[in-house]
Every structure is written in structure tokens, then in C-alpha cells.
DRENLO-48539 format. One record per atom (N, C-alpha, C): residue in one letter; y, z, x. Coordinates in steps of 0.1 Angstrom, whole numbers, plus 5000, padded with zeros to 4 digits. Layout:
! residues N
aYZX ...
***
This chain:
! residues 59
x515942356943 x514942446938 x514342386925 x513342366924 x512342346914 x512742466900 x512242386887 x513042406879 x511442446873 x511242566868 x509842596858 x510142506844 x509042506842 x508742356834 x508742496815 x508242586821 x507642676812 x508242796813 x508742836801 x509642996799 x508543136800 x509143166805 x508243356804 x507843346790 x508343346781 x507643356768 x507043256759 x506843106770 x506142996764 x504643076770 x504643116779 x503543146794 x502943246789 x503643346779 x502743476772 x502043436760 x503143296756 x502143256744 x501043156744 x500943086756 x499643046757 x498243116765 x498943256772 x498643366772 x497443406765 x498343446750 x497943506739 x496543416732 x497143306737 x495843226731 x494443206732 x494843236746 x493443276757 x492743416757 x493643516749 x493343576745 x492443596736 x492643536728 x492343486714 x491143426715 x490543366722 x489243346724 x489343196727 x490043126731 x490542996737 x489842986750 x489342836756 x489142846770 x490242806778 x490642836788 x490942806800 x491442666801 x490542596804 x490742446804 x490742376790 x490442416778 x491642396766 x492342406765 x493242526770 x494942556772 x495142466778 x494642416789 x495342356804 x495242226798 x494642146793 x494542016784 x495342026773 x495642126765 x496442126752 x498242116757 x498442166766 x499742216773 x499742126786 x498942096791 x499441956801 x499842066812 x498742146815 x499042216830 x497642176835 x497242246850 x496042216855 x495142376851 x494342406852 x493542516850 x493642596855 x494042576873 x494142676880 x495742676882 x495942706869 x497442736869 x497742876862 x496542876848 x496442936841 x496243076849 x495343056858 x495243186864 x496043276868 x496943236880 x497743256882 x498943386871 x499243266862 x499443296852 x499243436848 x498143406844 x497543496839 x497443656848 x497443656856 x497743766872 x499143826868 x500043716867 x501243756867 x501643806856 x501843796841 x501643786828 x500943846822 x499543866825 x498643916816 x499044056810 x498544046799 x498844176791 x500044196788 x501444136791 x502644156791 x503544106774 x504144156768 x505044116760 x505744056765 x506944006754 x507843896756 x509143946765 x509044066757 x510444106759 x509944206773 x509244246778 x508844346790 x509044176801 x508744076801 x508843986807 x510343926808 x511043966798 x512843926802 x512944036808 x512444136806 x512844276813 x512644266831 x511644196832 x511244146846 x512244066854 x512243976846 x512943856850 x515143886853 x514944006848 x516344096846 x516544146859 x515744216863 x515444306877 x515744256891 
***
């Protein structure tokens, strides 16, 4: 099994960034992912806290 490279709460904090008014493919260049990763991401993730995302990941 493939091993995530990236923790639930590395994923909310580059999240947050993009929030923040960051593009897309800055994150994905800054962090060494592809762009259409972010999305995804972001689907799953979006809007979520740190700790509601352990809470997920508990379930």
C-alpha cells in the first residue's frame, strides 16, 4: 500500500493557503505536488479543521 506523502493537517495547511488568496499552481510548485492534486484535495478537505479531519480519519 502506498504510503501518503502528506498528513491531513499538512493538506488543510496548504489548504488554508489557497485560501488565503494563493494560486493553485503556486501551492503545487511551492509543495512539489501536481495541480490537479490540489483539487481533489481540496473536494475532500475543503473547509475542514485539523482536528474534524483526525476525527475523519478515526471513523
Amino acid at each position: 500500500m502506498k504510503r501518503a506523502r502528506f498528513t491531513e493537517e499538512q493538506i488543510i495547511g496548504i489548504l488554508r493557503e489557497n485560501e488565503a488568496g494563493a494560486k493553485a499552481g503556486e501551492l503545487a510548485r511551492k509543495h512539489g505536488v501536481s495541480e490537479g492534486t490540489i483539487y481533489p484535495w481540496k473536494a475532500k478537505f475543503g473547509g475542514m479543521s485539523v482536528w474534524e479531519a483526525q476525527r475523519l480519519r478515526t471513523l
